[in-house]
N, C-alpha and C positions, 0 to 999 in steps of 0.2 A: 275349577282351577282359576287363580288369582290372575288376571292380565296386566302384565307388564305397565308399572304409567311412565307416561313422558318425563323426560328430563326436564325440570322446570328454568325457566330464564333465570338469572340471577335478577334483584330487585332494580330497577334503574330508577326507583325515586329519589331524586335529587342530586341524581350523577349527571356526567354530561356525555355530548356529544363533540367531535371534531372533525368537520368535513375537509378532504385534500382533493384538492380540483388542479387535472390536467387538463389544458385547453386545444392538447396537441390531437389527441384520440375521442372518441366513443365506448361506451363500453362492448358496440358491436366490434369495433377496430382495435382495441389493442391486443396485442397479443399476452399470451398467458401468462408465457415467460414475464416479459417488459413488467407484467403486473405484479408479478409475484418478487420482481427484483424492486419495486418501489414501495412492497408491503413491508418487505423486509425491514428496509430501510428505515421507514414511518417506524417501526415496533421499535428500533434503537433509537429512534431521536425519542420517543413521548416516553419512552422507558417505562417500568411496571408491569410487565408482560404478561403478567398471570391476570389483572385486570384492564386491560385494555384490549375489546373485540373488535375484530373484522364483522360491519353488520351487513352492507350492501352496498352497490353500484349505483349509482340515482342515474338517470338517463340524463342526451344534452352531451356536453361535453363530461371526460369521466371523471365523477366524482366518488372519492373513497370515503367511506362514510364508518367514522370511528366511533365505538361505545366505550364509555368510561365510568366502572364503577365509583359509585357514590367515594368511598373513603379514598380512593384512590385520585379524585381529582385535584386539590391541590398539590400534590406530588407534580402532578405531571403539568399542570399549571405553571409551576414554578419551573421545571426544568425547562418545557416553552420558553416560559422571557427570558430566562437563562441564556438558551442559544442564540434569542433573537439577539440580545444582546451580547454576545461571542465570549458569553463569561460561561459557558454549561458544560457538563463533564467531556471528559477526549472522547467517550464513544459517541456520545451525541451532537457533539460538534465535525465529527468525520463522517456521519449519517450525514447531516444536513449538506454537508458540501457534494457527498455521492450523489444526493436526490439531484443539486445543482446542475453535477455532471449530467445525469438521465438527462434531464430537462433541454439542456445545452443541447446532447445528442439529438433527441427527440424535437429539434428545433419547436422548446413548449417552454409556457413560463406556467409558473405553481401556487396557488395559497394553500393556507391551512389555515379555517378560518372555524371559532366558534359559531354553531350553531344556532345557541340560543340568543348571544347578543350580535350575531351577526356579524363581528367585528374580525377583521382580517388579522392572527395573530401573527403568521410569517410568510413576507411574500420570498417568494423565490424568483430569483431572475431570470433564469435559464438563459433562453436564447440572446436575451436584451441584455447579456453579458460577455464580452469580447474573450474570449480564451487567452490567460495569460503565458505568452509568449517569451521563453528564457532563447539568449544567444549558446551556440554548442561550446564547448570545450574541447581544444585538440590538444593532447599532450602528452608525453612520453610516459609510460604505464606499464603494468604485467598482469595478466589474466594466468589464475590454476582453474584446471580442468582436466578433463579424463579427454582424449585424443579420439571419437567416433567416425571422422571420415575426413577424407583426404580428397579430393577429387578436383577435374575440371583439365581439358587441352590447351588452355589459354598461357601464356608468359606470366600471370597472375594465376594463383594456383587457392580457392576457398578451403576454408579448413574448420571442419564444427569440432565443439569442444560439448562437453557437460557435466552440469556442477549444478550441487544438490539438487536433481532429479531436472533441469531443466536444460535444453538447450544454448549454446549458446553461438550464434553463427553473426556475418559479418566479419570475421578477421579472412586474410588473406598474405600471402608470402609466393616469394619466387619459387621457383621450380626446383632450385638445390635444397633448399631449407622442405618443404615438403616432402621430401626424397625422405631425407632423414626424419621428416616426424612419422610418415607413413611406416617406419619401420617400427614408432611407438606407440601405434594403435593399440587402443583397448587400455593403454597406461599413461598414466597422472604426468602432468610436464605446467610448465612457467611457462608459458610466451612474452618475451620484452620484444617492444615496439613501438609506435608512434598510434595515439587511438581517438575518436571524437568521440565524444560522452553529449548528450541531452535530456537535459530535465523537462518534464510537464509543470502544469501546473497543480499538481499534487506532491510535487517535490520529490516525484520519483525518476532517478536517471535511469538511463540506458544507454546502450553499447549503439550505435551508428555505421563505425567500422573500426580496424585495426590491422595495421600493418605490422606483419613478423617482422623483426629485423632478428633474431637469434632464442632461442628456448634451452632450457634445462629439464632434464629427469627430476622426477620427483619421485622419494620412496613413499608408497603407498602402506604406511605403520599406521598401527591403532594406536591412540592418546596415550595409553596407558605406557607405550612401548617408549614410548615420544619421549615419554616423562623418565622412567626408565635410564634412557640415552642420557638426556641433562644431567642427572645424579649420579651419571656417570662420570664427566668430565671432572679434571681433577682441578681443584682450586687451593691458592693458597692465599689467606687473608694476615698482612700485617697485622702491628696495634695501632700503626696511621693510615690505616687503611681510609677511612674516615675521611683525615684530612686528606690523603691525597684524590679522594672524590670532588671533594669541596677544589681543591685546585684545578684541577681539570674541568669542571662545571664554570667557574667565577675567574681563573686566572691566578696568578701571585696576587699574595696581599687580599685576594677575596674583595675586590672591585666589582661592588655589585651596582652603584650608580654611577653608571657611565662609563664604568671600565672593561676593557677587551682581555 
């Protein structure tokens, strides 16, 4: 009987290598996860995925040590100076900034350095980069959501909400307005109120807090029903229909510099 042969390597003559060095861990210290979420990462900035392998850990501080098939390496050459440069595609430009974040976290700074010339292609700052810091926003607003709990003995009464499958907690109301949303559990409601919103430095906001001052029902209809309702409403459209849009938009006379 014939015995199975090995898989053979793919040819690496004349491909390359690219090493990515954290300075924060070892390969005996970092954890699996931490490592698998900066492989990840590395596979969306160098792009090319079907040619580009995971080879090994080098000891020392941890180094990721990247193979790169032959045809494939000016591809991914060129997407490199790309990002160094902050001109490379949206996926690989949002890798590069997530590794940042790790890095920041992991209070570690990062290269990605060719192997063969030894030259440092993209350093990464990590920790030797200050987290940019946005002021919150307080402002009058309306949160939809589904109504999950009501709760708390305080004159200040929390109130969780949820929308599309996530939580969302931080709002709060008096004791009378609770009354009545607790009677809308489990169904869809507006809450208007006074709210602080803050951003990261990935440009993503979030909810801080929010004060109920008054909520509405919401009918929980499918789109289609939605759509349905609208074409249902009855319209009547002049022949100046037109015009009178244009007036109500622009004013008389259609004063469009400088008139009210």
């Amino acid at each position: 009987m014939a015995m199975p042969h090995k898989r053979k390597r793919p040819h690496t003559s004349g491909g390359g290598e690219y090493r990515f060095k954290i300075d924060a861990y070892t390969p005996d210290t970092i954890p699996m996860a931490r490592l698998a979420e900066y492989m990840h990462e590395l596979s969306d900035m160098l792009g090319e995925p079907t040619a580009v392998h995971f080879e090994r850990l080098e000891p020392g501080s941890t180094v990721l040590v990247h193979r790169i098939e032959r045809e494939a390496v000016p591809k991914v050459r060129e997407r490199v100076s790309n990002v160094r440069r902050g001109e490379g595609p949206r996926e690989a430009l949002r890798a590069y900034r997530t590794i940042n974040r790790f890095l920041r976290d992991d209070n570690a700074v990062g290269f990605l350095q060719d192997k063969k010339s030894r030259a440092v292609i993209i350093r990464f700052p990590g920790r030797e980069e200050a987290e940019e810091k946005f002021a919150s926003v307080r402002q009058h607003g309306s949160i939809d959501g589904i109504v999950i709990r009501v709760g708390g003995a305080d004159e200040t009464v929390p109130i969780w909400l949820e929308a599309e499958d996530k939580q969302i907690t931080g709002c709060f109301t008096t004791r009378a307005i609770a009354k009545q949303l607790g009677m809308r559990l489990f169904e869809p409601v507006r809450l208007f109120g006074r709210g602080k919103w803050s951003r990261d430095s990935e440009g993503t906001w979030s909810l801080v807090d929010f004060r109920i001052e008054s909520f509405e029902p919401l009918e929980d209809v499918s789109l289609s029903k939605a759509l349905a309702n609208l074409r249902a409403i009855p319209t009547e459209w002049s022949d100046n229909a037109y015009d009178e849009l244009k007036m109500i938009r622009h004013g008389p006379g259609d004063k469009r510099n400088g008139g009210h």
